[in-house]
N, C-alpha and C positions, 0 to 999 in steps of 0.2 A: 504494500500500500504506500501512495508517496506520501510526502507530508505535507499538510493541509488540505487532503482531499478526505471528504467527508465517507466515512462507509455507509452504503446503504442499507437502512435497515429493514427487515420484512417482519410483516407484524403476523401474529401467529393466535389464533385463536385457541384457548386451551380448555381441559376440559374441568368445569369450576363446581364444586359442590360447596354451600354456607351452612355453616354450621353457628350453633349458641350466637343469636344474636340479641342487641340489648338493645332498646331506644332511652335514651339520655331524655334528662329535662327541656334540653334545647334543640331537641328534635335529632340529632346524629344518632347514627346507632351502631357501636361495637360488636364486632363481631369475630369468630375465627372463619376458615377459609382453607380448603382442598384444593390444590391447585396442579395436577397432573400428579396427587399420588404425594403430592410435600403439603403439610400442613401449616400454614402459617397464622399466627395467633395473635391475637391485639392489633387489626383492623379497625379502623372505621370511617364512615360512609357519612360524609360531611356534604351537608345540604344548605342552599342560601341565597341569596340576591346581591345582586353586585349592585353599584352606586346607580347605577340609570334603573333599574328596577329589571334586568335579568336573573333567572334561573340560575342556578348553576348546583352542581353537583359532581363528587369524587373520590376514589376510594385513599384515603392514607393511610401507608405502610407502618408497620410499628417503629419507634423512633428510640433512640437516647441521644442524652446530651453528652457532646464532645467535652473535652478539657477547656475548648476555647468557647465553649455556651453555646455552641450553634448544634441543631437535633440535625442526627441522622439517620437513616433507614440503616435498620440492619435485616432487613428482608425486603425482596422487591420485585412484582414483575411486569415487566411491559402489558398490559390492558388495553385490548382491541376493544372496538367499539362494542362489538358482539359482547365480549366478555363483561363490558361495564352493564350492560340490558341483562344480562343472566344474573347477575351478581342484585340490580334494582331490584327486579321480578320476585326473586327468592327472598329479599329483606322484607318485600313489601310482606311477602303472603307469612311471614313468621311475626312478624312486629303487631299485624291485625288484630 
C-alpha cells in the first residue's frame, strides 16, 4: 500500500443476536450483543436530536478512560446499515 493512499474498506454485514437489554431514564438503552459468535458486553444505543431538530441514533462500544482522560473502545465493530436496523428492531421489541 503506498503512503497516503486511503484503503478501501468493505462493509460487511454480520450476523447480530441482542441480548439483556436495559432502557435508562433518558431513554438509551444498555445492552450486550453477539456479534459473529464474540460477545460483546456494555453496549448502548444512544438516541436524540441534534441542534436543528434531527433524529439521530447509534450504537456505542464499551469504553475506558485513558491515563490522559480521553475514553476509548476496547471493543469495536464496523456496523453496516443493515446491522444498525437489526440491532433497532431487537431493542425495540425487548424494551416494550
Amino acid at each position: 500500500m503506498a503512503i497516503g493512499k486511503k484503503k478501501e474498506e468493505t462493509v460487511v454485514d454480520h450476523q447480530i443476536e441482542v441480548k439483556r437489554a436495559t432502557q435508562f431514564k433518558n431513554g438509551n438503552i444498555g445492552f450486550d450483543m453477539i456479534v459473529n459468535g464474540v460477545t460483546i458486553y456494555g453496549c448502548v444505543y444512544i438516541q436524540g436530536k441534534t441542534k436543528k431538530g434531527d433524529d439521530y441514533a447509534f450504537v456505542s462500544f464499551p469504553q475506558r478512560q485513558g491515563s490522559d482522560n480521553k475514553y476509548y473502545n476496547h471493543a469495536y465493530v464496523k456496523l453496516s446499515d443493515a446491522d444498525n436496523e437489526t440491532i433497532e428492531k431487537a431493542l425495540e421489541a425487548m424494551v416494550e
